[in-house]
N, C-alpha and C positions, 0 to 999 in steps of 0.2 A: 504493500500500500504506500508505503515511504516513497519509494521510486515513481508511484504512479503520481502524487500531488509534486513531489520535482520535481518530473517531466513535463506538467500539465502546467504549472507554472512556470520555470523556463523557457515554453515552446512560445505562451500565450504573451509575455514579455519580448520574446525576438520578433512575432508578427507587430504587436507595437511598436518596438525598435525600426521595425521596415517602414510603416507607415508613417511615425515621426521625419522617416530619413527621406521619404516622398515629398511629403510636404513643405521640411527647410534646406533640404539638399538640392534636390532636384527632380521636378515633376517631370515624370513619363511620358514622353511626345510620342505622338501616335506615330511618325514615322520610325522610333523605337521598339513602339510595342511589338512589332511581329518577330522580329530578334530577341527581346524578353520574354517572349512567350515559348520562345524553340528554348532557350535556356531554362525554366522554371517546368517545362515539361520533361526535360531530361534529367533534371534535379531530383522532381517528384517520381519516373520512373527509377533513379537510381536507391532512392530512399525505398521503396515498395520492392525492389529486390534483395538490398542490403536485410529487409526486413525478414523475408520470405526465407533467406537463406541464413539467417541465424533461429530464428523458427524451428527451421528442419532439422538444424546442429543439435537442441535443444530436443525437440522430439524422438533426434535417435537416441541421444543419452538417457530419456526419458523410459523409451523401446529399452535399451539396454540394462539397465538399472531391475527393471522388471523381470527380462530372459534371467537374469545371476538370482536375481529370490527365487525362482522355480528351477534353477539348475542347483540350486543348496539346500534345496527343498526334496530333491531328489536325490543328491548323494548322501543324506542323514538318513533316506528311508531306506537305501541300498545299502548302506553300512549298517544300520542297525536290524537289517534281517542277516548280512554276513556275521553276524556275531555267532552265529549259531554255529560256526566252524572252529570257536575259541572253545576253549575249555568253561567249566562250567563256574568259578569263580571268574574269570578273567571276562566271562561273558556278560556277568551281573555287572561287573564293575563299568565295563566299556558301557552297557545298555542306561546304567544313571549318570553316568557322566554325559550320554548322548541327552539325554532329558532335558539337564541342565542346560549343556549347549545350545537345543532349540529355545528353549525359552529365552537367553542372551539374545540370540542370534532374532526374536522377535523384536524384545525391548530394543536393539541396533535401530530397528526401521519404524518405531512407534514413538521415540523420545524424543524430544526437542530440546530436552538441558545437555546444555555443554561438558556440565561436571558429572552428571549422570549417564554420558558420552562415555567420558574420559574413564569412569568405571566397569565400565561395561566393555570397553576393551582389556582391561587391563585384565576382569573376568572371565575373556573370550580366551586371550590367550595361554592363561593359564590352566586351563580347561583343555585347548589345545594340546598343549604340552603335557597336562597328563593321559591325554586318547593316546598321542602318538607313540608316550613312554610306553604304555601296556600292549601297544598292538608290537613296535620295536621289539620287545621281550622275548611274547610269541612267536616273532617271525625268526628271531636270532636261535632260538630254543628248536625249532621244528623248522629249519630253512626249505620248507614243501611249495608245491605251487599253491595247495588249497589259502597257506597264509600269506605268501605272494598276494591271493584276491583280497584277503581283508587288507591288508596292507594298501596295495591298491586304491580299495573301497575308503580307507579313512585320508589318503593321501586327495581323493578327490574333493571328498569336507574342506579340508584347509584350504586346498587351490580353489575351491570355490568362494570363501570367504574373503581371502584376498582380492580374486575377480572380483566382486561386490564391492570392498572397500576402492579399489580406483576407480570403478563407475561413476562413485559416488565422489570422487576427487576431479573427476570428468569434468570440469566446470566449461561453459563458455570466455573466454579468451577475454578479457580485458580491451587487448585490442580493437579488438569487436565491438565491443560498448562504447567504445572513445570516437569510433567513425560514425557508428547509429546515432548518437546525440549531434557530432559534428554536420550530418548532412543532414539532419530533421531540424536543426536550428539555423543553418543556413534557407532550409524549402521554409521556414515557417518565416523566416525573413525579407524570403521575396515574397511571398502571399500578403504579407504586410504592404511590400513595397507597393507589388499592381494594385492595392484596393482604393477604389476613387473615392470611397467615405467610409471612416472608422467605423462598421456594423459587428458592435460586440459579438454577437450571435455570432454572424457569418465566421468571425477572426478565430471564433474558438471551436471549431469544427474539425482543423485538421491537429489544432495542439492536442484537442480530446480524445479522435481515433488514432494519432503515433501515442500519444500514453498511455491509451488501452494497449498498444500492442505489445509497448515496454514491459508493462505489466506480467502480461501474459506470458512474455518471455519470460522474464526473468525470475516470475512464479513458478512456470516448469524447469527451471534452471536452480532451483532453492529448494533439492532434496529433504532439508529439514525444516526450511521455515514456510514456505508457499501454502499453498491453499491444494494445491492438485500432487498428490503423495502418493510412494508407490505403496499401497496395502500389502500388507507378508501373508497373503490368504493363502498362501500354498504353506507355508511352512504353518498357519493357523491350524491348517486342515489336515494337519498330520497327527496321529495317534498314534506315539511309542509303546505299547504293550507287551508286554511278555517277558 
């Protein structure tokens, strides 16, 4: 919401900055106007691309962020039916410690505290490190293919969780946001400029749809804080048993 009234206000400011600069700068003579008009059209198709294509940047991170909860969703439910090939303490232990780990690996994609972040990996990993210790054991003790597969099977939990966490460090580029504002503050500039009388209304039409679309980005682009989040329904929808 913060970015949206920044944007909404600084866009609605530079159409006023243009129209000011019409008025004591210098007025648009019509044998101008058709050369400002080929400029201000290419402005505005540049902005509506620039826009389109960080969109799509966003969406796939968006796509992606989703595939890694149903690919982590699936190697805890693959790994904790491989248990059945460990021995029969080794198997309880691995099976609650798998418990744990889904529910961690929920609170990861449900929390919004920072500090409660910062614990929940520090829980993750440690958790990690004791799956890995117990399945390492068995596979060192009985170097067979069958613990080859658990091994396997809990190696893919971890790669998975890592997958997840760069997703989620996937951000949109800086860069990116520095030329969307530069060319939507520029387009909102000359839309000031060509306007022959200051119509509030009219002036806040294109600051309002580029800060809806700020928005929009930048809400699909804000894993933890936005409004549009990816739900962990696959890993929700699992029941560890047995």
């Amino acid at each position: 919401m913060l970015i949206f009234l920044i944007s909404l206000i600084t866009l609605w400011l530079a159409t006023q900055v243009g129209h000011a600069c019409r008025k004591r700068v210098r007025i648009l003579q019509e044998e101008d106007r058709t050369d400002f008009n080929i400029v201000l059209g290419a402005t505005l198709t540049l902005l509506g691309l620039i826009i389109s294509f960080s969109f799509s940047m966003v969406i796939s991170r968006y796509d992606q962020r989703k595939n890694y909860e149903e690919e982590e969703a699936n190697a805890i439910t693959t790994e904790f039916v491989r248990t059945d090939l460990l021995s029969a303490d080794e198997r309880a232990k691995v099976r609650e410690l798998l418990r744990l780990y889904l529910k961690q690996r929920v609170l990861f994609y449900e929390t919004r505290s920072s500090e409660e972040l910062r614990q929940i990996d520090s829980q993750t990993a440690q958790l990690q490190a004791n799956l890995w210790s117990i399945v390492q054991a068995a596979a060192v003790r009985e170097p067979t293919c069958t613990m080859a597969l658990v091994a396997s099977g809990m190696n893919d939990v971890l790669n998975s969780q890592g997958y997840t966490q760069a997703a989620w460090w996937n951000r949109l580029p800086l860069g990116a946001w520095v030329l969307l504002a530069v060319i939507a503050i520029l387009c909102n500039f000359l839309i000031g400029y060509s306007s022959h009388r200051n119509i509030r209304v009219v002036l806040m039409v294109l600051p309002l749809a580029v800060s809806i679309s700020f928005f929009l980005i930048a809400d699909i682009d804000s894993p933890r804080r936005g409004l549009i989040k990816v739900i962990p329904q696959n890993l929700l929808s699992i029941s560890l048993k047995g």
